[in-house]
C-alpha positions in Angstrom: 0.0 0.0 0.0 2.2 2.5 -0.9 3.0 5.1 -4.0 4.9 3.8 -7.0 8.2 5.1 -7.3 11.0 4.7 -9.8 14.9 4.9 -8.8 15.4 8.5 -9.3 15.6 10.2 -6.0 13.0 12.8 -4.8 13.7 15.8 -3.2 13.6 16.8 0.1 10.2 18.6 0.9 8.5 15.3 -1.4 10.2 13.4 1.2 9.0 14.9 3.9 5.3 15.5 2.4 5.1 11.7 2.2 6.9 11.0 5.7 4.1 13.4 7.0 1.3 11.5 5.0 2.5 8.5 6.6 2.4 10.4 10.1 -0.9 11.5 9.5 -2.4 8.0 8.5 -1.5 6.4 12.0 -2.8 9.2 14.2 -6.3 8.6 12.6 -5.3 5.3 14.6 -4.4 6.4 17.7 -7.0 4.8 20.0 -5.8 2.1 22.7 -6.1 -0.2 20.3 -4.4 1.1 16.9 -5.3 -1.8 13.8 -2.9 -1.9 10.9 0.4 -0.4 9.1 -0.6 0.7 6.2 1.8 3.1 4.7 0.2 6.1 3.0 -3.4 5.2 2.4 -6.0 2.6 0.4 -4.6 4.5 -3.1 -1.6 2.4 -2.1 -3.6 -1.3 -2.4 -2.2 -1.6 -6.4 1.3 -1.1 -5.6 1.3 -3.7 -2.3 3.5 -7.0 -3.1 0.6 -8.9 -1.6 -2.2 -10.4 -3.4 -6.0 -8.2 -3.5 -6.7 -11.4 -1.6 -3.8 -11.4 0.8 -4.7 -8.1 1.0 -8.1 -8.3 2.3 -7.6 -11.3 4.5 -4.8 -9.1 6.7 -7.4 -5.9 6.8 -10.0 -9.2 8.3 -7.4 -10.2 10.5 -6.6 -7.2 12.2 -10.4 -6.6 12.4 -10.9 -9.5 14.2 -8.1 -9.1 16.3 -9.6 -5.7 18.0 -12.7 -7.6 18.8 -11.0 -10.2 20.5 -8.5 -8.2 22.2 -11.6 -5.7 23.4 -13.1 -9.2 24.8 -10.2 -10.2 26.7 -8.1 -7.5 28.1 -11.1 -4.8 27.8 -9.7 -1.0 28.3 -6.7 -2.0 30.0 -4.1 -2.7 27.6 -2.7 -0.5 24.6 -2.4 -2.7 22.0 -1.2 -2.5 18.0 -1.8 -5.1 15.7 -0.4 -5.1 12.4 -0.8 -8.5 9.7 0.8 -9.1 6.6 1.1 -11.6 4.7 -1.3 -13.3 7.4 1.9 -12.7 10.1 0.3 -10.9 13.1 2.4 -8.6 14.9 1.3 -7.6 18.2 3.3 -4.4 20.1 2.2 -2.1 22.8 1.9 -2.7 26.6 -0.7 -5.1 28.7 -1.6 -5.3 32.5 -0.2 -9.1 33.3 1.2 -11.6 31.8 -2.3 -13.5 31.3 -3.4 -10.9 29.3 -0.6 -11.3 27.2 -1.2 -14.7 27.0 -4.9 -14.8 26.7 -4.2 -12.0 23.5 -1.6 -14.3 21.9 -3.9 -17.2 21.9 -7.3 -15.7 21.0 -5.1 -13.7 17.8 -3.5 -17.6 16.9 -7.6 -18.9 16.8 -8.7 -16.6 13.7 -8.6 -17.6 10.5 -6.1 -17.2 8.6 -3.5 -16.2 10.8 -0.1 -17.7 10.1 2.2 -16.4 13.1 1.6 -14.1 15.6 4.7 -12.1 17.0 3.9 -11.3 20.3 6.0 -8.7 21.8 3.8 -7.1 23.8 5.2 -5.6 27.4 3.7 -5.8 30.9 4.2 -2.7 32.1 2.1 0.6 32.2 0.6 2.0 28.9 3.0 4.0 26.8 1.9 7.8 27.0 0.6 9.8 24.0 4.3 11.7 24.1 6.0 8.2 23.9 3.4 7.4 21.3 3.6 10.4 19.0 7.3 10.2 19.4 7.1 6.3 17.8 5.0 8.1 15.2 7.3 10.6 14.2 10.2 8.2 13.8 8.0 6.0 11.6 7.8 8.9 9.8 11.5 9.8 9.6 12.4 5.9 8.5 9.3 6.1 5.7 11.0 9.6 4.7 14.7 7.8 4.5 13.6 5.3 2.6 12.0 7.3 0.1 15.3 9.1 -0.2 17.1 5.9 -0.6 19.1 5.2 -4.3 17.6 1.9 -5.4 15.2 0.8 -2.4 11.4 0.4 -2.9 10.0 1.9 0.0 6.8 1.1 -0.7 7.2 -2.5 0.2 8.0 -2.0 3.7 5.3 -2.0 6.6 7.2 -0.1 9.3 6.0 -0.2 13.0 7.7 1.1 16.1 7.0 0.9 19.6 9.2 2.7 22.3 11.8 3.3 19.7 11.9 -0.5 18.6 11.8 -0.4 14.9 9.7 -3.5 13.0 9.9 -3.9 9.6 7.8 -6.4 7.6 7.1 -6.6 3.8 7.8 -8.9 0.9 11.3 -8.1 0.0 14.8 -9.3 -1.4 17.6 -10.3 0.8 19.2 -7.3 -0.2 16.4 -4.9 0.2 16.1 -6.4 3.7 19.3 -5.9 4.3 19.4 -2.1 3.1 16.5 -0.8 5.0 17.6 -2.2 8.2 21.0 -1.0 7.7 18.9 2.6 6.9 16.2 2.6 10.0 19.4 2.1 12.4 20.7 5.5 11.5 17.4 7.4 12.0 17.8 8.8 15.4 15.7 7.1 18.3 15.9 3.9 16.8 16.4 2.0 19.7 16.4 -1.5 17.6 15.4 -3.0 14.5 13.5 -6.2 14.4 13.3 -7.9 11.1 9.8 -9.6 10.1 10.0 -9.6 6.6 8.8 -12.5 4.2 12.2 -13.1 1.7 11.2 -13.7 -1.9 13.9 -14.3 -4.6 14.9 -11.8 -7.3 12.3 -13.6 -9.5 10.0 -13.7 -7.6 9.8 -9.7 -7.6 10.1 -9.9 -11.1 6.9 -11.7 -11.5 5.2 -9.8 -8.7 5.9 -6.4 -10.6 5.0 -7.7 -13.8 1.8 -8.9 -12.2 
């Protein structure tokens, strides 16, 4: 879900237009419980590595998952969930480690779902400055990557969660490799934890000629 762009590199207030675009998507999510990582809107869906019906089946997932979250943990956790490629990555902060547990197991009992990547934290809920901080550097590592001679920035899913960086997309070994190399220079990038689904050179051959 994000804008085509060739290799030429854009300038700097592009950049930062997109970045913000990016920025301004996930504060529409903001809630305790914030559903997806979409990168700069549903114009996006043609350009997504994914399948349409990959597609759909994460936006179901990560519906699903709010509901069951909201039914066992109620109000008290802060909770993101992002899927792709049916691979359910759940961040943010919970009251005890049964609620962690209960929301690892209800996500893993949907259809569809893959994995889930649990790395939620007991601990007190992050607070909108933490939060809008994670935002902003989201929006930073979307902006660098725009930026980036030769890297497809539209085929990354970037999350981040008290400076921990998560990247996920379909992507080559060496675009992997490049934007995790990038997100560790943007500053208060704590970590970067790779989720990404490796396909082969040909592979994205036939997925852009698609």
């Amino acid at each position: 879900m994000a804008l085509p762009l060739n290799h030429t590199r854009l300038s700097r207030p592009l950049s930062t237009l997109i970045a913000a675009a990016a920025l301004c998507t996930s504060l529409a999510g903001c809630a305790p419980l914030l559903v997806g990582g979409a990168a700069v809107g549903g114009a996006m869906v043609v350009t997504d590595r994914r399948s349409s019906g990959v597609q759909l089946e994460d936006e179901t997932i990560e519906l699903k998952a709010g509901q069951r979250i909201r039914s066992v943990a109620g109000e008290r956790s802060h909770v993101n969930v992002t899927s792709y490629q049916r691979q359910v990555l759940l961040t943010g902060e919970v009251y005890n480690e049964a609620d962690k547990a209960a929301i690892e197991a209800a996500i893993g009992k949907i259809d569809g779902v893959k994995s889930v990547v649990n790395d939620l934290a007991v601990m007190w809920p992050s607070s909108t400055s933490e939060r809008s901080r994670d935002l902003l550097l989201v929006g930073k590592i979307k902006a660098t990557f725009v930026d980036a001679a030769g890297l497809a920035s539209n085929a990354f899913t970037v999350v981040a969660e008290r400076g921990v960086v998560y990247l996920m997309g379909r992507v080559t070994e060496e675009e992997a490799t490049r934007a995790i190399e990038l997100a560790r220079t943007v500053p208060g990038a704590v970590k970067v934890v790779r989720l990404v689904d490796v396909i082969t050179p040909e592979q994205l051959r036939n997925i852009k000629g698609r």
